[in-house]
N, C-alpha and C positions, 0 to 999 in steps of 0.2 A: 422466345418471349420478346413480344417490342419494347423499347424504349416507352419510356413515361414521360411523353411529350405531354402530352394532353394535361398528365396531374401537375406538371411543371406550370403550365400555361394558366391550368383554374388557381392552382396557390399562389401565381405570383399576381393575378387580377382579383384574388380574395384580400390579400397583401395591400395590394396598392389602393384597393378599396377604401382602408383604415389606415393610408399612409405610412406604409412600413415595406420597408425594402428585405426580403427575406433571405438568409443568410445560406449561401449554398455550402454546404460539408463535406470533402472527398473524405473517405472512413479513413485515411491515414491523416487528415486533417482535426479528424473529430476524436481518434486517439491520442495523438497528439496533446492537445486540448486538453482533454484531461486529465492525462496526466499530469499535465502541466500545472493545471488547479486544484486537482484531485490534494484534499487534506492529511488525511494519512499516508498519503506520499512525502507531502512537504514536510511532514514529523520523522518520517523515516529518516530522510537525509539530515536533519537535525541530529538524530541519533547516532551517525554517521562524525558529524561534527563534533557531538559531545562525545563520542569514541576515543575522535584525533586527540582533544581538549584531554582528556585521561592521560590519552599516551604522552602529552605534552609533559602531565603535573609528575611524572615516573622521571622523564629526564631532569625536570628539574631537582632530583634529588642526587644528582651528581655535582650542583653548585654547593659554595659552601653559605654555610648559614651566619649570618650576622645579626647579633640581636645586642642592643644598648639598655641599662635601665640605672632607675636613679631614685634615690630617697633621702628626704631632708626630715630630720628629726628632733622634736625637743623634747628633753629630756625633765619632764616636771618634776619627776623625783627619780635621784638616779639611785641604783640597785645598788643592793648590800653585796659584800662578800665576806665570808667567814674564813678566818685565818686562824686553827685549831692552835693552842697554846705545843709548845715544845717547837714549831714549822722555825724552818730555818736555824735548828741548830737550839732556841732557847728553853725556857727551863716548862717541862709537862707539866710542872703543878700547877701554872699561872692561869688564867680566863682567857678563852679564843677572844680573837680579837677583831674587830666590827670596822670592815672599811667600805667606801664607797668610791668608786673609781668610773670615769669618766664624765663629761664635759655637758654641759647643758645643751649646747647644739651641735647636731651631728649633720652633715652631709656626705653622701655616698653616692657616687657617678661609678659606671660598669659596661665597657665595651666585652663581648664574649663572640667568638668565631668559633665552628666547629665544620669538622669538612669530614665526608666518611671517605675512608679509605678502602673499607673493606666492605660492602653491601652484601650479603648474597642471595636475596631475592632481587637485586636488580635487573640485570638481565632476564631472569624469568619474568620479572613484572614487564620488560618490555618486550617481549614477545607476548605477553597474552592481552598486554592492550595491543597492540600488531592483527590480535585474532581477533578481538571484538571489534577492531574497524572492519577488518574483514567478512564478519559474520552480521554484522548490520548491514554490508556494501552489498552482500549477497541476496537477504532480506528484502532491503529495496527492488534489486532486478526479480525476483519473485512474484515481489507484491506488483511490480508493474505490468509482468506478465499477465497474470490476474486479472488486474483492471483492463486492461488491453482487449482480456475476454468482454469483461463486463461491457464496455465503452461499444462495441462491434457488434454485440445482442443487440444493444439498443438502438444501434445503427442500422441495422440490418430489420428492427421492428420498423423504423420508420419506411424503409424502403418496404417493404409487406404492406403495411398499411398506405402507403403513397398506391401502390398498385393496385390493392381491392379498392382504393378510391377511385380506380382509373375505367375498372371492369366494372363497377356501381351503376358510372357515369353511362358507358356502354351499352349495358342492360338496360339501362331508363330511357336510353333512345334508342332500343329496338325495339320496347314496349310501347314508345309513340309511332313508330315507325308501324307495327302490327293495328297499332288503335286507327291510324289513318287508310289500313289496308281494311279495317271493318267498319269503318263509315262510308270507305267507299262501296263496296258490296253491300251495305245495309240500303243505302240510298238509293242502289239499282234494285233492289229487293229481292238480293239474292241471299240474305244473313239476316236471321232473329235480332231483336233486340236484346234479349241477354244476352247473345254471344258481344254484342257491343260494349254491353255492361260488363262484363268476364276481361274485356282486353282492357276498360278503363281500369277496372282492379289492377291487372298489371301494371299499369301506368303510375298510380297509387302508391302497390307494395314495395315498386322498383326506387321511387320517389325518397319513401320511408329507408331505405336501405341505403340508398346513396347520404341521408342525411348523417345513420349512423358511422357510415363507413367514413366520412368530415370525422364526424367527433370522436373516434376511433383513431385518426390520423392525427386529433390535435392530443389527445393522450399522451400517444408514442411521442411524438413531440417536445414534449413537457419534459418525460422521463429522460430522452436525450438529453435536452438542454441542462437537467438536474446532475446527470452522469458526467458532462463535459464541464461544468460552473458556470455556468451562462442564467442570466435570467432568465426565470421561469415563462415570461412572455415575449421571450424572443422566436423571431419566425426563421424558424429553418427548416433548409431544404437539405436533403441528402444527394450527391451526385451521380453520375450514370455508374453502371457497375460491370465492368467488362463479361464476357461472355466465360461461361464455363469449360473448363478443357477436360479431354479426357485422360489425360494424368494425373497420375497423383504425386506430391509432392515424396520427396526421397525421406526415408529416414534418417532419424538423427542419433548422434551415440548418446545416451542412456546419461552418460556424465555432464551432458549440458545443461540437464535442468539446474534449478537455482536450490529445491527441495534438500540434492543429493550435496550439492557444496555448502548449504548450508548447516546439516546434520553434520558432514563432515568436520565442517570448523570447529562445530559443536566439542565434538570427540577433542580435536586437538586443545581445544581449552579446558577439556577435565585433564588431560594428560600436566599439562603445566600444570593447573593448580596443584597435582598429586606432586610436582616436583618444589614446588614451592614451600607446602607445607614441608617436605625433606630440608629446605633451604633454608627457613626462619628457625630452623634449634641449631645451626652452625653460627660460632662466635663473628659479633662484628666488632670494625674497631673505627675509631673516629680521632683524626688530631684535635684538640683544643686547644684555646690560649684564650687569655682573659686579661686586660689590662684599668687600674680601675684607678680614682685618686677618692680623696678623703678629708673630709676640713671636720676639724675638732676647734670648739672653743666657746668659754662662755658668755663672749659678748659679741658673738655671731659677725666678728671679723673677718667676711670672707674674702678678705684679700692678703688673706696669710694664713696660716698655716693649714698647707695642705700636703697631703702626704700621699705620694703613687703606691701603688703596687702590681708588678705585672707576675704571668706565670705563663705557662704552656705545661702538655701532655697529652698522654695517650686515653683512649676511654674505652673501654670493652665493655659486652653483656652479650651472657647466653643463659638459656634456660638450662637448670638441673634435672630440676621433676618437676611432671605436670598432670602426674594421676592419670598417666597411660592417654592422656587428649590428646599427645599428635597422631598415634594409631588407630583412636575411633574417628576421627579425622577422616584416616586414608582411607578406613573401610566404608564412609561411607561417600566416598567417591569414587571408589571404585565401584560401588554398584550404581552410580548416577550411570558411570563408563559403560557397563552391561546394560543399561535401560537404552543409552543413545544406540549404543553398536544395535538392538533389537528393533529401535525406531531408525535407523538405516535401514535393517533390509527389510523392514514393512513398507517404507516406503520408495524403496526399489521394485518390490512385488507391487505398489501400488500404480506404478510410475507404467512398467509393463503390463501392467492390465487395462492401462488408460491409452497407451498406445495401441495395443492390441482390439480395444473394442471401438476406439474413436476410426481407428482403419476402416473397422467393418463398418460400422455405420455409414462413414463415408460412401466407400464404394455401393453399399446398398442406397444413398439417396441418391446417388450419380444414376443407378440405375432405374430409381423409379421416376426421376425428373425429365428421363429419356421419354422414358413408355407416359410420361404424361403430357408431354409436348408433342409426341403423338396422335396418341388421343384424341387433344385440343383439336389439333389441325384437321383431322377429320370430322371433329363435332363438328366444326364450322363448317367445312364444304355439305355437311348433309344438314346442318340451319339454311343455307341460302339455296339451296334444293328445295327444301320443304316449303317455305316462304313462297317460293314462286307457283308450286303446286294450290299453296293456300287461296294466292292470291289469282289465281284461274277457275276455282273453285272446288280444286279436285282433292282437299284435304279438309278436314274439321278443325275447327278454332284448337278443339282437347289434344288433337292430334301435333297439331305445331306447338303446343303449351308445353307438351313431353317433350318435344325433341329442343325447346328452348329450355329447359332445365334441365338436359342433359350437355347442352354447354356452358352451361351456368355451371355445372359440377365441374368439368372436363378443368374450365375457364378456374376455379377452385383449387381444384389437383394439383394442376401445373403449375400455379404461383405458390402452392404452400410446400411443393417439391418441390422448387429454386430455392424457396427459404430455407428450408431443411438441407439442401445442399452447402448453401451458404454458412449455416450454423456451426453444419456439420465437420467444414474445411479449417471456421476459425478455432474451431475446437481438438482437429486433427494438429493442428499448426500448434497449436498450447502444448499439448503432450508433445510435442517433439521438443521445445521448450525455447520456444520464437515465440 
């Protein structure tokens, strides 16, 4: 297959035409790229962030807590209290007795600290934000894989399309190159008129095809620039593509997809939750201390009388009963546990089926881009055989027409077997999990 000089040379003079300098892309360039822009990338690793941001607010639960608060009260009408006849010793026949006790303004200030001593989902909670950084980190290398695909289709569309713009171009000046071998022969009056008017067709149809084959190219284009985040009317070129080898790339072991580690984490985070819910019905304990002051008085003196009060202690709580809920709980995470271990080795069997047929595929396009290169090469030597037979007189216009649309096919074959080779490598290269 040649180099795509030529469609280099019309896109960059179509370019400059409309004053735009058009952007060349090596596919590790254009991957790249978009990755780089690609939106649901960028959210991934957000999630990655908000992970860490988890794991963060878990350790903060080994600081101690400090909280202050405070209330100023006036007391409009202060409250009764009933002091039942006989209290204190005096005589039960009398009438309870009607007091009211305390001060028209209250104020109450309250430092309170508590620190736990004893958590016992801590630890569990910091390992399983540990798994959900991990299972989002995994996620991302995934998805990037993914797109990598996606980015390298569309790459590899442009390169398709840059090349039938190239064999377009080709075809439409070998159709003038025929039309100028029947005017000459018409003019010696060795060729009909129609046959004149048959090779201007070709001139025509060749014409029409090269146009589609532009707007075919500026499609793929589009789609690129859309895949990478580039505007839509940006001019790019794709870069040369080295030649194809006849190896194939080695296998890879089974455990490097992002699929199998990510299922994996999976698992390991139903396993903590199961241990956690065992963790939150074990008693915690927390120290406390509270230190607070207090102003009482009717004529809202508050530069006297005020009165502290501090304390400290221990604080526990556990659950007794809870209607059998930590056990429908476990049961039903334990069958989350059985649905992932199933969705592992489904997609272990999937992972091996995708190696196994992306092989073959490969090796079958590697063999027919052979036999179509081929091919090619001999269409051609029997086009410029036949052309010169045409043009001595010893062949018919219908006769070179044939043998010019069977390198028009050949011409065909051959670029859309390199594309299929090319598809077929970056999609061998997926399943192995690069």
């Amino acid at each position: 297959m040649k180099s795509p000089f030529f469609t280099i040379f019309l896109f960059l003079s179509v370019s400059l035409a409309f004053g735009q300098t058009p952007r060349v892309l090596s596919l590790e360039e254009a991957i790249a790229l978009g990755q780089g822009n690609n939106l649901d990338l960028k959210n991934q690793a957000l999630q990655i962030q908000l992970a860490q941001s988890e794991r963060n607010k878990v350790d903060a639960r080994r600081s101690p807590v400090v909280s202050a608060n405070g209330e100023l009260r006036s007391n409009l009408v202060l409250p009764t209290t009933i002091i039942p006849a006989g209290a204190f010793g005096g005589p039960a026949t009398g009438e309870d007795q009607k007091l009211r006790f305390g001060t028209t303004f209250n104020i109450t200030g309250a430092v309170n600290v508590s620190y736990s001593l004893i958590d016992p989902t801590l630890r569990t909670d910091q390992l399983r934000a540990d798994g959900q950084r991990v299972l989002q980190e995994a996620t991302l290398e995934k998805q990037k894989i993914n797109y990598r695909l996606t980015v390298a289709e569309a790459w590899y569309d442009v390169f398709l399309k840059q090349e039938q713009l190239k064999l377009a171009e080709e075809k439409f000046k070998r159709a003038e190159s025929l039309l100028q071998i029947s005017q000459n022969r018409f003019n010696a009056g060795a060729l009909l008129a129609s046959e004149v008017q048959r090779s201007q067709l070709e001139v025509d149809n060749n014409r029409a095809a090269r146009d589609q084959a532009q707007n075919s190219l500026d499609l793929s284009r589009q789609n690129l620039a859309y895949r990478v985040g580039l505007p839509l009317d940006t001019p790019l070129q794709v870069g040369d593509i080295p030649p194809p080898t006849a190896e194939l790339p080695s296998p890879a072991n089974i455990g490097q997809r992002w699929e199998i580690k990510e299922e994996q984490q999976r698992l390991a985070i139903n396993l903590l939750d199961q241990q956690r819910i065992k963790e939150q019905y074990r008693p915690n304990l927390s120290a406390i201390a509270n230190g607070s002051v207090q102003h009482l008085s009717n004529n809202f003196a508050v530069w006297e009388k005020w009165f502290p009060a501090v304390y400290v202690g221990l604080q526990t709580s556990f659950t007794l009963f809870d209607g059998n809920l930590r056990n429908k709980n476990l049961d039903v995470l334990k069958l989350q546990n059985q649905v992932s271990k199933q969705n592992l080795e489904r997609i272990q069997q999937d992972i091996n089926y995708e190696m196994a047929s992306t092989q073959t595929a490969l090796k079958n396009a590697q063999v027919q881009m052979q036999s179509a290169q081929q091919n090619l090469t001999t269409a051609r030597k029997i086009l410029e055989l036949e052309k010169e037979r045409y043009a001595g007189g010893d062949l018919l216009f219908s006769e070179l027409l044939n043998t010019e649309f069977s390198l028009r096919e050949a011409e065909n074959n051959s670029l859309n077997a390199w594309y299929n080779y090319l598809v077929a490598k970056i999609r061998w290269e997926k399943a192995l999990g690069r």
